[in-house]
KOLGULO-56624 format. One line per 10 residues: number of its first residue (from 1); for each residue x, y, z of C-alpha. Coordinates in steps of 0.001 Angstrom, whole numbers. Example, Ala and Ser with C-alpha at 12.3 -4.5 7.8 and 13.67 -1.06 7.14 Angstrom:
BEGIN
1> 12300/-4500/7800; 13670/-1060/7140
//
This chain:
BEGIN
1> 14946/-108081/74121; 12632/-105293/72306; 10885/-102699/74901; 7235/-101303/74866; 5305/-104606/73482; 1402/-105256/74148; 1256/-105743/78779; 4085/-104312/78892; 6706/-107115/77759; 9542/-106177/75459
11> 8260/-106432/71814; 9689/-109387/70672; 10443/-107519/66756; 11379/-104128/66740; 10403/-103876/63006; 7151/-104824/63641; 6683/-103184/66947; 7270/-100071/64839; 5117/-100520/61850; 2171/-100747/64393
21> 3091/-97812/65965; 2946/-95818/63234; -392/-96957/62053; -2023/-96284/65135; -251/-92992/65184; -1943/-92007/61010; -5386/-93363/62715; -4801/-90908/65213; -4145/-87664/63417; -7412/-88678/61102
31> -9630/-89160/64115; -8177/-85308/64907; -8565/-83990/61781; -12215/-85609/61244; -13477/-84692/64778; -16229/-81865/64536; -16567/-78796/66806; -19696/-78636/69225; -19679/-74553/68632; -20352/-73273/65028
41> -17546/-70863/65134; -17310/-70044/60818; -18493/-67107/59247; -22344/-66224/59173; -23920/-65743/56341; -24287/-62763/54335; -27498/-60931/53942; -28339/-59048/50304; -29786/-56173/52160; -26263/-55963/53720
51> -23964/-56513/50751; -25788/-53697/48890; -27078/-50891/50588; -29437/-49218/48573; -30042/-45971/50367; -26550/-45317/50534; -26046/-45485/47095; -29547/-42970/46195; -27775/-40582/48818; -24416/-40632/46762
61> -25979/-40508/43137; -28113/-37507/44684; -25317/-35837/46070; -23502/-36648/42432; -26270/-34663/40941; -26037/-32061/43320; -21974/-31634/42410; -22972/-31948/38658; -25275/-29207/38772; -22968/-26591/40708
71> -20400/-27562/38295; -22850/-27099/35121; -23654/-23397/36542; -19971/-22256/37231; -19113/-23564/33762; -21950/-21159/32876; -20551/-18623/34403; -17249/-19234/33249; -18135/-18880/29617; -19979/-16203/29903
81> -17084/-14993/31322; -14890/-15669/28517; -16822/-14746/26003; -17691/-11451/27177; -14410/-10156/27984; -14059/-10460/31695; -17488/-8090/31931; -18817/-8434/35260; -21793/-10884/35690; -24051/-8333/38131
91> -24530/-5763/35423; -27456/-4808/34064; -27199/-4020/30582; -30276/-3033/29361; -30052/-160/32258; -28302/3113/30269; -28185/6674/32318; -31044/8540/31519; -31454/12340/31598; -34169/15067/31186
101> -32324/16458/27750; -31323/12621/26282; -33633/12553/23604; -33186/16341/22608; -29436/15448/22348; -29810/12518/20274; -32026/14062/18094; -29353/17079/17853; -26836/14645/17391; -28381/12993/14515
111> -29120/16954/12733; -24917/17333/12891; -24731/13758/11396; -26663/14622/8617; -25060/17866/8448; -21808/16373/8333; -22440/13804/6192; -24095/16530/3291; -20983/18322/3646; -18714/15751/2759
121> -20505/14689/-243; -20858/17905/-1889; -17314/18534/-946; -16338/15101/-2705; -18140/16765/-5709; -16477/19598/-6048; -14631/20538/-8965; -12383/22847/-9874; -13586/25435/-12200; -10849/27791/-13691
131> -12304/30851/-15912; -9344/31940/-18265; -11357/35440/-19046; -11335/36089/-15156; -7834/35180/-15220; -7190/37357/-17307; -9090/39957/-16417; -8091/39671/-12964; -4213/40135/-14505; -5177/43727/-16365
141> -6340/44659/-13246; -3666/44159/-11035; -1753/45693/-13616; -3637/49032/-13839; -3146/48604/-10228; 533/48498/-10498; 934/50905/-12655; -1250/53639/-10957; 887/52802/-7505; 3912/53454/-9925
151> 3272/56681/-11213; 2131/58243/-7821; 5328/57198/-6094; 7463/57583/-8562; 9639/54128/-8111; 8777/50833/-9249; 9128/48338/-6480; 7782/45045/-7779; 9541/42726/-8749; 7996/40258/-10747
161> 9648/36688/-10504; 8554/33111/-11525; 7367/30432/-9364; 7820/26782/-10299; 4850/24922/-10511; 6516/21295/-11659; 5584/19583/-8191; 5391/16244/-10488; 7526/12920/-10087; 6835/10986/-12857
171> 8345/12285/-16583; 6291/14666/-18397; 8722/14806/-21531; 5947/13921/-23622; 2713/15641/-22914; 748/17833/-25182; 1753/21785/-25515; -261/23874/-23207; -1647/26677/-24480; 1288/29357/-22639
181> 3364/32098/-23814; 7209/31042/-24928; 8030/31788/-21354; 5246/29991/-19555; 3026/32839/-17777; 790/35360/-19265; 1830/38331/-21914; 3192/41546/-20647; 55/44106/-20145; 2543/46250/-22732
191> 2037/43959/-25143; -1547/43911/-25650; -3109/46038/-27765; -6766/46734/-26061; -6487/47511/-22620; -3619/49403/-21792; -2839/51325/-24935; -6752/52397/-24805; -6052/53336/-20909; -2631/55711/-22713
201> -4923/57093/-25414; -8013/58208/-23211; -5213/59938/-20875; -3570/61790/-23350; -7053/62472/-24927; -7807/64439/-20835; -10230/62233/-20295; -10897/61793/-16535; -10132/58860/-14905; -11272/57704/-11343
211> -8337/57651/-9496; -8012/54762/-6812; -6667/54954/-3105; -3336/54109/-2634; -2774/50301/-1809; -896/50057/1772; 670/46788/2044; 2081/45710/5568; 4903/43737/4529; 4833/42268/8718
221> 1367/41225/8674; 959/39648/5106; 859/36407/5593; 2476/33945/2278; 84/31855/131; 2353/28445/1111; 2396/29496/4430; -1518/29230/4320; -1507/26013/2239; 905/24403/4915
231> -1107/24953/7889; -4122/23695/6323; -1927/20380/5130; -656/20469/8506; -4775/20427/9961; -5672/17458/7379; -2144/15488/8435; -3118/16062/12133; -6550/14611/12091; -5667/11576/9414
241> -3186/10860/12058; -5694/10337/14960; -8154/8505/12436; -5350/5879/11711; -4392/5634/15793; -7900/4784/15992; -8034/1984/13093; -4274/1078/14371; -6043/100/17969; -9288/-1626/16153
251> -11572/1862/17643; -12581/2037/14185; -13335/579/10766; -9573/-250/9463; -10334/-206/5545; -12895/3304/6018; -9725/4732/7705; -7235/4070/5004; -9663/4980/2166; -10399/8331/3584
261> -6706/9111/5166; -4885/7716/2956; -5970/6775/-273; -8036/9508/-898; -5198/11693/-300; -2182/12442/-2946; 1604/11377/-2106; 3065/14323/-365; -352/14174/2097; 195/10509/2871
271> 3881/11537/3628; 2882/14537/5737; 287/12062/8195; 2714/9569/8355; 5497/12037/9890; 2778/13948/11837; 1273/10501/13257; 5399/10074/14414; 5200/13684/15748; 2477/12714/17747
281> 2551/9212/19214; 6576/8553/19174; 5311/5121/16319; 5792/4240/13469; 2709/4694/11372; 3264/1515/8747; 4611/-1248/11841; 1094/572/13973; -1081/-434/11253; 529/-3614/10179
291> 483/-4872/13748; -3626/-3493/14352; -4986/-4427/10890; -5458/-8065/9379; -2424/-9106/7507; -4045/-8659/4511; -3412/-5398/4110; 95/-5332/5128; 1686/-4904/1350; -1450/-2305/408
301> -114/-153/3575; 3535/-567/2961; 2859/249/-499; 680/4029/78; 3487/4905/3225; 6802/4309/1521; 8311/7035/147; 8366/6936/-4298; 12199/7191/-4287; 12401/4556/-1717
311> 10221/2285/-3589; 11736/2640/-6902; 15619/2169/-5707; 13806/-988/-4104; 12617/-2132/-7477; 15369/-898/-9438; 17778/-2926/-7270; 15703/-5735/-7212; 15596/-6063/-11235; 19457/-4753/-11243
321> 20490/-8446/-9172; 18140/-10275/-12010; 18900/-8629/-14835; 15181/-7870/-15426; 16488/-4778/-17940; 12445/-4426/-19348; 11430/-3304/-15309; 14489/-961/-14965; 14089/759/-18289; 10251/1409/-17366
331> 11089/3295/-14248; 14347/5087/-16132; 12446/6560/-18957; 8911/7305/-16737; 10515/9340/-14187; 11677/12989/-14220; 14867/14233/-14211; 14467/15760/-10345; 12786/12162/-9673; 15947/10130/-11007
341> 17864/12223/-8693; 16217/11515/-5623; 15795/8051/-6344; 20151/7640/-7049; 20747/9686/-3487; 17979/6691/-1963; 19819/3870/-3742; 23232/5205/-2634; 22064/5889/645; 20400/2423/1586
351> 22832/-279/-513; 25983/1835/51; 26640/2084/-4073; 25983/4569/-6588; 23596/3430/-9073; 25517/3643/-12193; 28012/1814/-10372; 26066/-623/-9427; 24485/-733/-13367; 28226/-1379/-14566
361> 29083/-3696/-12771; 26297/-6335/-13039; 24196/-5669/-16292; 25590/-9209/-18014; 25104/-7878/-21635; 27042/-5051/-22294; 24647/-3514/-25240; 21783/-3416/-22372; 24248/-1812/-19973; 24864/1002/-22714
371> 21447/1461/-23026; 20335/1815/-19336; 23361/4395/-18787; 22729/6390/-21681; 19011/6414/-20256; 20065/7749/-16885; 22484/10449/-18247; 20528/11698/-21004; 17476/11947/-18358; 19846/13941/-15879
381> 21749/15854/-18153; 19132/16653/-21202; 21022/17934/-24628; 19417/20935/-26129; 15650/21066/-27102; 13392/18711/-29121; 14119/18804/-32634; 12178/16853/-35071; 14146/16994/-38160; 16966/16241/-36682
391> 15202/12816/-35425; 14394/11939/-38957; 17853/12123/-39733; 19086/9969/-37228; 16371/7574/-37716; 17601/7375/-41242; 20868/6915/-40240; 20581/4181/-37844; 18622/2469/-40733; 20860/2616/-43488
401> 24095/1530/-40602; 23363/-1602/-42053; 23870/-5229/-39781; 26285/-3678/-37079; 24126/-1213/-36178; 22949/-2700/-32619; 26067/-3564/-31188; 28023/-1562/-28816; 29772/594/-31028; 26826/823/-33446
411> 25122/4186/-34472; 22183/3232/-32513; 23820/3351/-28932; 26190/5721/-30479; 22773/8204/-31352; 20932/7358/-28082; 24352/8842/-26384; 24590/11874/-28012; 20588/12476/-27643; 18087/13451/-24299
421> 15174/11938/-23633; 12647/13600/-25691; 15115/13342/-28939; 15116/9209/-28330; 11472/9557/-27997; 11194/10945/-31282; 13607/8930/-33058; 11153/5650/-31584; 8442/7612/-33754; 10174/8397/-37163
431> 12134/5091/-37545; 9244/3210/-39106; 8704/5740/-41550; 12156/5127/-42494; 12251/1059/-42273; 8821/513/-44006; 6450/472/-40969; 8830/-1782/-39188; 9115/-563/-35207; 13385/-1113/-33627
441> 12361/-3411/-31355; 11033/-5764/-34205; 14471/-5243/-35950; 16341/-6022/-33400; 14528/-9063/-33417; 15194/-9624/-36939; 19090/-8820/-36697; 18890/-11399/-33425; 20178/-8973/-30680; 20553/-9986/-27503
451> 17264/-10624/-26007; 17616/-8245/-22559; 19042/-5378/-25158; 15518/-6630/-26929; 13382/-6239/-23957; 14769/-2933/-22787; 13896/-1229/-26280; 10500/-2767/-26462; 10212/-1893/-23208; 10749/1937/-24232
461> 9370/1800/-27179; 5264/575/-25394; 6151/2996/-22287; 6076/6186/-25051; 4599/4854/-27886; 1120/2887/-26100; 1855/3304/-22424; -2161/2267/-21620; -1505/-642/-23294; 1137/-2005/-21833
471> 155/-782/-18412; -3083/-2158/-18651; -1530/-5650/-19197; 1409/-5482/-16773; -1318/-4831/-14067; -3221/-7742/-15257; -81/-9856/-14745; 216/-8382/-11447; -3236/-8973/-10221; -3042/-12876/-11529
481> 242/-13355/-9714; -1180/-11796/-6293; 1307/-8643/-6343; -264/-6696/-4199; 2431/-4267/-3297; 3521/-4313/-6872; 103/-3713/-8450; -637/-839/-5640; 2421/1071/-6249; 1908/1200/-10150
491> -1873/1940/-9359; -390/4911/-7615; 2069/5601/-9654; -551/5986/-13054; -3040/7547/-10964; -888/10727/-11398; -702/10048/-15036; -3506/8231/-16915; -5220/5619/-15233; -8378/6619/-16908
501> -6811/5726/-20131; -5529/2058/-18826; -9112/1425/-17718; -10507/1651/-20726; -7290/-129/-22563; -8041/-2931/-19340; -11924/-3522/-20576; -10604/-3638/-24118; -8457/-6585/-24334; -9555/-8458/-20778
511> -13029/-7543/-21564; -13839/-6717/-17898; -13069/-3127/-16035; -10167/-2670/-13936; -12251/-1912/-10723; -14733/-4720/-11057; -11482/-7480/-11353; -9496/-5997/-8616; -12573/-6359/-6288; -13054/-9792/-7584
521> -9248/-11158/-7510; -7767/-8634/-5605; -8761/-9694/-1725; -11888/-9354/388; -10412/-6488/2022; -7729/-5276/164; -9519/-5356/-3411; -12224/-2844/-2695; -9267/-491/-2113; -7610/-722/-5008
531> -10533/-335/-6554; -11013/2860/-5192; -7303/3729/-6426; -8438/3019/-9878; -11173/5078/-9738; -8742/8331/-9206; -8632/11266/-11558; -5075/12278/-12386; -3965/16055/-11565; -5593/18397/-14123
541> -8583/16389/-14551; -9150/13694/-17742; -8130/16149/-20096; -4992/15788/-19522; -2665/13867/-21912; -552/11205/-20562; 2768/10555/-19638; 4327/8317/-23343; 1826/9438/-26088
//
């Protein structure tokens, strides 16, 4: 019988009994679940003047400002800083030391200035000035002198002896006659007529002569003539030096410092600062300035400080790996025979081969390889003396040789062989007389030579027949290509010769002057300077005749 029915009594269907149960069990759990607290016990409400608290956020964006304004004034201080160098801030700089003899000093200052500044324009006037009459007054002098000293002692102990003069690098094969004696110096006092055989005559006549003290010479006190010229070199070399130390380290204006140390100054002088500046500091004078300057001027500098053999056994081997025969024949027939010699000891020396070697083995064409040899050995072993006629007759010969005549057994490389320098240089000049006013190079053209045999005889024949000319165009070239080493070194190099004489071929066929279109295409720093290179007088003045006419 079922258990736990209404009273007490057994349910009387268990099913039933327990669907009742469970009903009144739900109703229970949503009387529980809907019965209401007495006691609010939830979350109060949440005031706006809580939630956001206004003073607190004035305090922080005042105390925001407050950080942003110490940070503005140590960025201030930071800059300024920065920009000037680390200077400390607490200086004053409008404060300078004052003393009771300031202004008298600045004013003396300012006199030596002045002074100084006179002096070096008049002395960038000067000229030379050579009188020939003292000259050679000066020389019947001395020898009255000498003979006077002569006939009291009774012994002749000078000993006249020549000096050589030829400091030059570049060729001077072809300049003008000067007006010498056969042996270079001036006549024997014996041999003039006025002077000395008046002096004999008025002696033998018993006329009285003032006679002169004897001359005392202190052979341990008298001090040489090149000893004298070296120790003022060695003055100049010593304070270039410490003016390029000072453009090297930015104490002074770079360009002013290589206009007036070493521009201004010829080759040997620029080699003579650059050991002394060694001598001195333990540097290198070209890496110094390279490193201090902008890198602008890096080729003008290596171009003024490295040595003229060094440069051209540069060149030379730089046209000898490209065949460029037209460059090499320009520096083979425009240098000197003591030149060519220095420059084959630099080649050997820095690329370990001796030039003609070096020439024989990688000329391609074997008619331009002729050519460039005969060049070098007729420059360093010349054959006899200049002689015209005999230049006619070779021009004629090489002329009537017919269509073999440019080939490598041909009578021209045959006569080129057998001649020196000066005697191919006049053999250029006669053979158009000979061919009808046609030049060899045009010939060769004509007979279809090889064209680097071509270019090396043009190359010859503009270098000593119209050297200002082709000069004048090859810098051109140079200063439209941006060859600013190049185009300095040949500046150099003609400034010895006749630069004035390219200038004025320059104007004539670019129609502007050389200065004005290196300052305008040369560089904002470097043109200016070669500008000033072009404005150099060679040796001798602009009377002098130049190197190839």
């Amino acid at each position: 019988m079922p258990v736990g029915g209404p009273g007490g009594f057994s349910s009387a269907s268990k099913l039933l009994q327990k669907k009742w149960e469970d009903r009144q069990y739900k109703q229970h759990v949503q009387k529980i679940a809907a019965i209401k607290p007495l006691v609010d016990n939830g979350q109060p409400k949440k005031l706006p003047h809580l939630v956001v608290r206004l003073k607190k956020v004035q305090k922080d964006e005042e105390q925001q400002e407050k950080i942003d304004r110490e940070n503005h004034l140590l960025l201030d201080k930071m800059t300024h800083i920065m920009r000037h160098k680390g200077s400390v801030d607490h200086w004053n700089d409008h404060y300078y030391k004052k003393g009771l003899h300031q202004h008298y000093r600045e004013k003396e200052q300012e006199r030596i200035h002045e002074e100084n500044l006179g002096i070096a324009k008049r002395l960038g006037k000067v000229r030379p000035i050579y009188d020939l009459t003292d000259w050679e007054n000066s020389y019947i002098k001395h020898e009255y002198y000498l003979d006077l000293w002569a006939n009291a002692t009774k012994e002749n102990l000078m000993q006249r002896s020549s000096r050589n003069h030829n400091g030059h690098y570049y060729n001077e094969a072809y300049e003008g006659s000067r007006s010498r004696s056969k042996n270079g110096f001036l006549p024997n006092i014996h041999s003039r007529e006025g002077a000395h055989s008046d002096r004999s005559t008025s002696q033998k006549r018993g006329s009285t002569v003032t006679k002169l003290p004897k001359i005392k010479r202190d052979k341990d006190k008298m001090v040489a003539p090149y000893d004298c010229y070296a120790e003022v070199l060695g003055a100049i070399a010593e304070q270039d030096a410490k003016l390029l130390f000072k453009a090297s380290k930015q104490l002074v204006e770079g360009d002013q410092a290589i206009l007036q140390s070493l521009i201004k100054r010829s080759h040997p002088q620029r080699m003579a600062t650059k050991r002394k500046f060694e001598e001195m500091y333990d540097m290198d004078l070209e890496t110094e300035l390279k490193g201090g300057l902008d890198r602008e001027y890096g080729p003008l500098v290596e171009a003024v400080l490295t040595e003229r053999e060094d440069a051209d056994s540069s060149e030379i081997n730089r046209a000898v790996r490209s065949n460029d025969t037209a460059s090499l024949t320009e520096i083979l027939c425009t240098r000197n025979s003591t030149a060519l010699s220095s420059i084959q000891k630099s080649y050997e020396k820095k690329y370990s081969i001796p030039l003609n070697d070096d020439i024989e083995s990688s000329i391609k064409n074997e008619e331009s390889r002729i050519f460039i040899l005969a060049l070098l050995n007729g420059q360093n072993s010349p054959k006899g003396e200049l002689n015209e006629e005999k230049a006619e007759e070779d021009a004629q010969k090489i002329h009537n040789a017919g269509k073999g005549r440019f080939q490598k057994k041909g009578e021209f490389l045959n006569t080129v062989n057998a001649s020196s320098l000066p005697q191919i240089k006049a053999i250029f000049a006669a053979y158009p007389e000979v061919s009808g006013g046609k030049d060899l190079p045009k010939v060769m053209q004509e007979h279809r030579a090889n064209r680097d045999f071509v270019s090396a005889v043009d190359t010859m024949s503009n270098c000593m027949g119209n050297s200002a000319n082709y000069h004048a165009d090859k810098m051109h070239g140079m200063l439209k290509a941006g060859q600013t080493r190049q185009l300095t070194s040949l500046l150099l190099a003609r400034a010895e010769i006749d630069l004035p004489e390219i200038r004025k071929a320059y104007k004539k066929k670019h129609g502007i002057d050389l200065t004005e279109d290196l300052q305008a295409k040369g560089g904002k720093e470097v043109g200016p300077l070669m500008a000033q290179i072009a404005l150099k007088q060679p040796p001798g003045g602009a009377g002098r005749e130049p190197v190839g006419k």
